[in-house]
Every structure is written in C-alpha cells, then in structure tokens.
C-alpha positions as CSV (number, residue, x, y, z in Angstrom):
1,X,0.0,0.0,0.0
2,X,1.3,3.1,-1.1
3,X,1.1,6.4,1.2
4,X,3.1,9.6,1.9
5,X,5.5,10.0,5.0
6,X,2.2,12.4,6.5
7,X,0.3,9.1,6.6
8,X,3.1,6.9,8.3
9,X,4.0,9.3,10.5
10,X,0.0,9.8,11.6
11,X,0.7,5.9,12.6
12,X,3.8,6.6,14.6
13,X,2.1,9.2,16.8
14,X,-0.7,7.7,17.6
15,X,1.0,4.2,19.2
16,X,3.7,6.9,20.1
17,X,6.4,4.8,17.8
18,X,8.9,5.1,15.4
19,X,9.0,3.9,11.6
20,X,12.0,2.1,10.3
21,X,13.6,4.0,7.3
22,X,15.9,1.1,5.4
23,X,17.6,2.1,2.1
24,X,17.1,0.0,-0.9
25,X,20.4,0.3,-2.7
26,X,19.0,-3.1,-4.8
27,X,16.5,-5.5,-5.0
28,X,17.4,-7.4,-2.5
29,X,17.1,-5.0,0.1
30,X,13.6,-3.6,-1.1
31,X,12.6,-7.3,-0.8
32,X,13.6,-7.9,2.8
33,X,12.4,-4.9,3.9
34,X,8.9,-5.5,2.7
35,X,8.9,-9.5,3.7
36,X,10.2,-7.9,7.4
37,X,7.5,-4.9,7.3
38,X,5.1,-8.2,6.4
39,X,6.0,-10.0,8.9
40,X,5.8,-7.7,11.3
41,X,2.4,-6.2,10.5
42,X,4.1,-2.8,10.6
43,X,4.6,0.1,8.1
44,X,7.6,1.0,6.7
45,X,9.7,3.7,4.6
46,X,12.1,2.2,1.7
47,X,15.0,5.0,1.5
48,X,16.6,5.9,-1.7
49,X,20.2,7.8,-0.7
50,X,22.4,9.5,-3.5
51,X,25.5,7.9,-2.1
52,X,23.9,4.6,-3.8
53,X,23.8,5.7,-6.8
54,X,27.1,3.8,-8.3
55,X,24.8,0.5,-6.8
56,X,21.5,1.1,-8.5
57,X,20.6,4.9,-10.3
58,X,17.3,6.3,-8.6
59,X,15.2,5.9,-12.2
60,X,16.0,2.1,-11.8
61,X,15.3,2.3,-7.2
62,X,12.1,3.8,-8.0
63,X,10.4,0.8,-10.4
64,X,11.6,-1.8,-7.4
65,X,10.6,0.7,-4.2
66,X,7.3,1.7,-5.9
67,X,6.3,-2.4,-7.2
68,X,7.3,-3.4,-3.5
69,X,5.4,-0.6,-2.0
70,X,2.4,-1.0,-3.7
71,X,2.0,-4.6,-3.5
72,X,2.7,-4.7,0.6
73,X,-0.2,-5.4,2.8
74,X,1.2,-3.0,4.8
75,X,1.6,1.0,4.4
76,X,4.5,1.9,2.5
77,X,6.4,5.4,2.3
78,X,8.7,5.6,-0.7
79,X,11.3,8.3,0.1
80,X,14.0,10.3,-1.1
81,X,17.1,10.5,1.4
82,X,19.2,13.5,1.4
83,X,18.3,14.9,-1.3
84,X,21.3,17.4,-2.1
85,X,19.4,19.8,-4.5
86,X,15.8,20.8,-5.1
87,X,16.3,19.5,-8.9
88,X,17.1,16.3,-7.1
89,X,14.1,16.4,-5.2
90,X,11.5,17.5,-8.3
91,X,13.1,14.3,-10.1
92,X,12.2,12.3,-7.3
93,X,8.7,13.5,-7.3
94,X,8.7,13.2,-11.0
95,X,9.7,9.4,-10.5
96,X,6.9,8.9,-7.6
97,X,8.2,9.1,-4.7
98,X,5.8,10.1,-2.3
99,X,8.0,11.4,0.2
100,X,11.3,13.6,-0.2
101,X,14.4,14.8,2.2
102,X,15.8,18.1,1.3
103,X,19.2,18.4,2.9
104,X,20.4,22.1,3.2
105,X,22.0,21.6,6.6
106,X,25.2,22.5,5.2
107,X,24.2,26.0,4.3
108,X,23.7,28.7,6.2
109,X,20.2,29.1,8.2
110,X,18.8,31.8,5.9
111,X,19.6,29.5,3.0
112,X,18.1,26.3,4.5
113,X,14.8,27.8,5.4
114,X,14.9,29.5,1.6
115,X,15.7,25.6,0.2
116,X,13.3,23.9,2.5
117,X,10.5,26.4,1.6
118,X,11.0,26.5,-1.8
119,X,10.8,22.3,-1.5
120,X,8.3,22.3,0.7
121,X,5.7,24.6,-1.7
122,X,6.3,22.1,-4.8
123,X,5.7,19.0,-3.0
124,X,2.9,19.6,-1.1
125,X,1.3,21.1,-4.5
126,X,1.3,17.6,-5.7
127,X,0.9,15.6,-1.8
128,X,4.0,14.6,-1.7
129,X,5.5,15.2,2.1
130,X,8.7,16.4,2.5
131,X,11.7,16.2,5.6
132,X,14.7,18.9,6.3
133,X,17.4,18.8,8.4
134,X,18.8,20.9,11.5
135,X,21.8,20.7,12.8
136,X,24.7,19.0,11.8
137,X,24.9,14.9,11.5
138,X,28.2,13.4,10.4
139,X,29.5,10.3,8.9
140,X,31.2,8.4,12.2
141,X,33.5,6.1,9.3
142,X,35.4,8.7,8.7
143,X,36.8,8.6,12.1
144,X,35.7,9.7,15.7
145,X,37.0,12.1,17.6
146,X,37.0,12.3,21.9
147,X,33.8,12.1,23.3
148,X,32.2,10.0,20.2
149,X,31.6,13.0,17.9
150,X,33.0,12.5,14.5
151,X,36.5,14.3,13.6
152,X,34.2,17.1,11.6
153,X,33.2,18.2,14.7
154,X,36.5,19.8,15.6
155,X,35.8,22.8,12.7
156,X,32.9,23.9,15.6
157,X,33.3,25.2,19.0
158,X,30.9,23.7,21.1
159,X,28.3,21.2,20.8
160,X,25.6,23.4,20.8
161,X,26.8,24.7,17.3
162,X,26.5,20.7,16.0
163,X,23.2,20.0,17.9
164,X,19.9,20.9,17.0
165,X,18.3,24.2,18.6
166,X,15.2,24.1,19.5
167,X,14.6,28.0,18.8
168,X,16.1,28.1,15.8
169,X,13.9,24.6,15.2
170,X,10.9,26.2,16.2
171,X,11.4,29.0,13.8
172,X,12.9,27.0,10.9
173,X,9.5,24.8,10.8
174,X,7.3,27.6,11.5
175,X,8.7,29.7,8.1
176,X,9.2,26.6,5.8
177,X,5.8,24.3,7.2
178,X,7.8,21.1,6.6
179,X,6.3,17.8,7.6
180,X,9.2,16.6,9.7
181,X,12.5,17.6,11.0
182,X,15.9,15.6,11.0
183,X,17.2,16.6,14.0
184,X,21.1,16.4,15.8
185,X,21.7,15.2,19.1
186,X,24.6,12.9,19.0
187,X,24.0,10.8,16.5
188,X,26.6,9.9,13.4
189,X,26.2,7.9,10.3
190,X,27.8,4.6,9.3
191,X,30.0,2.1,11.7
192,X,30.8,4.0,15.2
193,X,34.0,3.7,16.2
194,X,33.9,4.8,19.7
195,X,30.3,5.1,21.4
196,X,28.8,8.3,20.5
197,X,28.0,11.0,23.3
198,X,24.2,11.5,23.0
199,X,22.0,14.2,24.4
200,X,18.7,12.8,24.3
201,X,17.4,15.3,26.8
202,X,17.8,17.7,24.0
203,X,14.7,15.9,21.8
204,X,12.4,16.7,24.6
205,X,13.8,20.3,24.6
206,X,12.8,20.6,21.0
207,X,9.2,18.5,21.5
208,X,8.5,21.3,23.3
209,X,9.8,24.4,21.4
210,X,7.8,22.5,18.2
211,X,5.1,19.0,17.5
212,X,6.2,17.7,14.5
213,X,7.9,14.7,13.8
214,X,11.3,14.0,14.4
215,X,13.7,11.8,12.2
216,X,17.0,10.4,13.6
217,X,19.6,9.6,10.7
218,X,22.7,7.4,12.2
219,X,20.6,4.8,13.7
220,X,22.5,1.9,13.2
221,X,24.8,0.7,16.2
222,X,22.3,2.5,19.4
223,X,21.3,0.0,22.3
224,X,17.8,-0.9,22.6
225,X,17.5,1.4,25.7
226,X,18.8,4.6,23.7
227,X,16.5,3.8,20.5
228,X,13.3,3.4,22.6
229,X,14.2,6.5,25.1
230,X,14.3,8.6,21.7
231,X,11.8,7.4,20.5
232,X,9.9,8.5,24.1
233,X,11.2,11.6,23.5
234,X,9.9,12.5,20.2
235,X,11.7,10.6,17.5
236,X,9.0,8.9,14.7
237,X,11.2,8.2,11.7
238,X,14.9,6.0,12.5
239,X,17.1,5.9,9.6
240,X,18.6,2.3,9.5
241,X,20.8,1.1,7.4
242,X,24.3,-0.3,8.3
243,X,23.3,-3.3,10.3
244,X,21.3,-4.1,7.9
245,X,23.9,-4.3,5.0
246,X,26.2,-5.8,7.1
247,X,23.7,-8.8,8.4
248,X,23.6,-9.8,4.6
249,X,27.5,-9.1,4.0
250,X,28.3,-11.5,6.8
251,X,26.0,-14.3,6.6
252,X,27.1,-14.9,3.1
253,X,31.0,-14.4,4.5
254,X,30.4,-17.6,7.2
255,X,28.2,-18.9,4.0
256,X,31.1,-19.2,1.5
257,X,33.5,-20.1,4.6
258,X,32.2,-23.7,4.3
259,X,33.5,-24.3,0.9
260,X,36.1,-25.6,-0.1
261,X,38.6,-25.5,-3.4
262,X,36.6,-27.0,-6.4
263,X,33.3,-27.0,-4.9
264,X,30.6,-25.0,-7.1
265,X,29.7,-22.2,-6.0
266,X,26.4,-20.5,-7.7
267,X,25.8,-16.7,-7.6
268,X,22.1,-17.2,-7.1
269,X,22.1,-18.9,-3.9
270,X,24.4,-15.7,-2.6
271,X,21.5,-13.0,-3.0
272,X,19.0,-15.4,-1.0
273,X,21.2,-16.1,1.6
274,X,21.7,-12.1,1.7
275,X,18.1,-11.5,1.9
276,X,16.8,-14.0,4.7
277,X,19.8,-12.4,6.8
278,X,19.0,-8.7,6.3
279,X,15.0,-9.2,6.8
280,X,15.9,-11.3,9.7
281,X,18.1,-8.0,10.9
282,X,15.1,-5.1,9.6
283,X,12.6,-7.8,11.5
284,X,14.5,-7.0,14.3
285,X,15.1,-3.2,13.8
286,X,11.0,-2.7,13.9
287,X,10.8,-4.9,16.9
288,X,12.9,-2.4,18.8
289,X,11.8,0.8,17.1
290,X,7.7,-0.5,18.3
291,X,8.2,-1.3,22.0
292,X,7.3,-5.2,20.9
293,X,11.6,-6.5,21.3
C-alpha cells in the first residue's frame, strides 16, 4: 500500500512509535524490507540515498521501491534521502516518490529555510511530504574524535553549534511548514568507532519548542535502551541502514566459509542467503523501534 510520509508518520504518533527508514540500494534489500514490514504487521519507509547511486541509479530504485510498496499489505512510504538539491528532489517526485528529504544543513540558516520552503511549496502542490534537516549529522567512518563525535566536529566550537536548537527549530518549521525535521543530538552515520555522546534530553527540549515529527539519521549501532528512550522523547522516523547491510555481508561471508577449493559455487544462492539475513536483521530493527523487542 502506497502512502506519503504524513500518513506513516500519523501511525507513529498515535501508538507513540517510530518507523523504520531502510535504504534499498538493490533488490534485495527492497525485498527484505517489505517481507520484514510483512512480517511484522508494521509500516515501513524504503529510502533511496544519493550515495547509492554507483549501486543502483534512482530511475531504476524507483520501479523496485514503488512495485514493493504498492504490492505490501502493509503502508509503504517511498522516500528520497538526502536529497542534495531541489532538482534532485523535483526528479524524485517526477519518479513517484511520495515522500522527499531536502538536505540544506550545510548552508547557512537563511539559505536552508529559503531551500526547504522553496521544496516544501512544490511538493505539497502535488501531496507529496517532505523532511529537512537541522543541525549537523556526520559520517562516524570517517573517524571519531574524543567524546564520540566525528573528527568534523573539531571545525565547531561547542556542541551546541553541531546540535539541533530548538529556537532556531521552532522558527525554521514555522517559516518553511515542513512535515518533519531531521534533528542532531549525538548521532553519526555509518559504523561508530567509539560510542557516540548522546543528548537525548535535548529531543524533549525541541518537542516542546515545536510537535512535528522528528527523524534520527545514524541509527544503526544505538542499544535498545537509547532507541526506545528517543523514540519516548519525540523521534518517529529512524534511519537504518548499516546493520542491515552488514547482516547480509556477513552471513554470506560464514556462508562461502564452508566451501572448499573446487566446490561450485552458484551466484544465485548468494543473494537469498543475503536477503533472509537482512530481513531477519530489519525484523528485528522494527521490533525495537515499536516497543514489541
């Protein structure tokens, strides 16, 4: 069943939850994800990122994520993840997504409310939902520095510059009326190196400054505890991804393991083996992310 993020987000406040947000870099992921959502009796958001695009190119992600989404018994938001541009966004929409992250958090304030808006006035024209960031979220593989925030994090002087405000949240959503907010508390994308320092106090801070929907990117790798506390504090969309890639990596690494020097090895048993561990790990993921693991 096809919906926009508005609709699956409606869901997550109202049993006071959070939706899993997997990317779909192939069709083996888009499968999982769905046979996991299934499974689960859950809805779900498949993810298209730009930083896939040497994997699969979005006009190709968009058949899969839009046949799997509107076959599932289960709601379905198919979504653009940091979307660099607003041309990348308006393709996107062109394409079908019914949901679409701007990402101007690299600008300037005046320019990301200016991006967002701008965005945020196409989309809705055609009921598409759309998600901007605040605040600075970094990659943690490119190394962590003390404390658990990423090296990038040295450029700023405090953490208050990295983290999310909630005035300037408050006013950000208030001039741009976007549907939900990625917001920075801690938080980094990709494998963590060291254990991140998070401030999930400062989600209730914002909850309260504004009552929209918060997304957490840089999901992967967070206890149980810390997922479900954010997601008490506000959080409604979770960004996961690395696990999940790495569940399928791995169990066709202690797959192959077993063989031995002129045994046959056929490529089409490697992508099942692939999928059954990644739904196995996004099963999991919404178990956590809906209070029932």
């Amino acid at each position: 069943m096809l919906v926009n993020l508005n609709d699956v987000m409606k869901i997550a406040n109202e049993k006071k939850i959070a939706i899993g947000a997997f990317n779909v870099p192939n069709f083996e992921s888009a499968q999982a994800i769905i046979e996991a959502a299934e499974e689960k009796n859950m809805p779900v958001i498949l993810n298209y990122a730009g930083v896939h695009e040497s994997l699969m190119k979005i006009e190709d992600a968009a058949v899969i994520m839009l046949h799997f989404a509107k076959k599932a018994s289960v709601p379905v938001c198919v979504h653009l993840d940091h979307g660099s541009s607003f041309e990348a966004c308006i393709e996107a929409i062109r394409l079908g997504f019914t949901s679409v992250m701007i990402d101007a958090s690299a600008t300037s304030f005046e320019e990301n409310i200016e991006e967002t808006k701008a965005v945020v006035r196409a989309a809705h024209s055609v009921g598409v939902s759309v998600e901007a960031e605040l605040g600075h979220i970094f990659a943690s593989d490119i190394g962590i520095g003390e404390g658990g925030i990423s090296e990038n994090a040295k450029s700023f002087a405090n953490l208050d510059d990295i983290y999310t405000s909630p005035t300037l949240a408050k006013e950000f959503v208030e001039k741009t009326n976007v549907d939900a907010l990625a917001i920075a508390f801690g938080t980094a994308h990709g494998l963590y190196k060291e254990k991140p320092v998070l401030d999930l106090d400062r989600i209730k801070l914002i909850k309260e400054a504004i009552d929209i929907p918060f997304v957490m990117h840089g999901g992967s790798g967070l206890s149980k505890e810390e997922f479900q506390t954010a997601i008490t504090n506000g959080i409604r969309k979770i960004n996961y991804y690395t696990y999940m890639t790495l569940s399928g990596g791995t169990a066709v690494f202690n797959h192959l393991k077993s063989f031995k020097d002129g045994d046959n090895i056929f490529f089409h048993d490697i992508p099942v083996i692939a999928t059954k561990a990644m739904k196995e790990d996004v099963k999991k993921a919404i178990g956590v992310f809906s209070f029932n693991e």
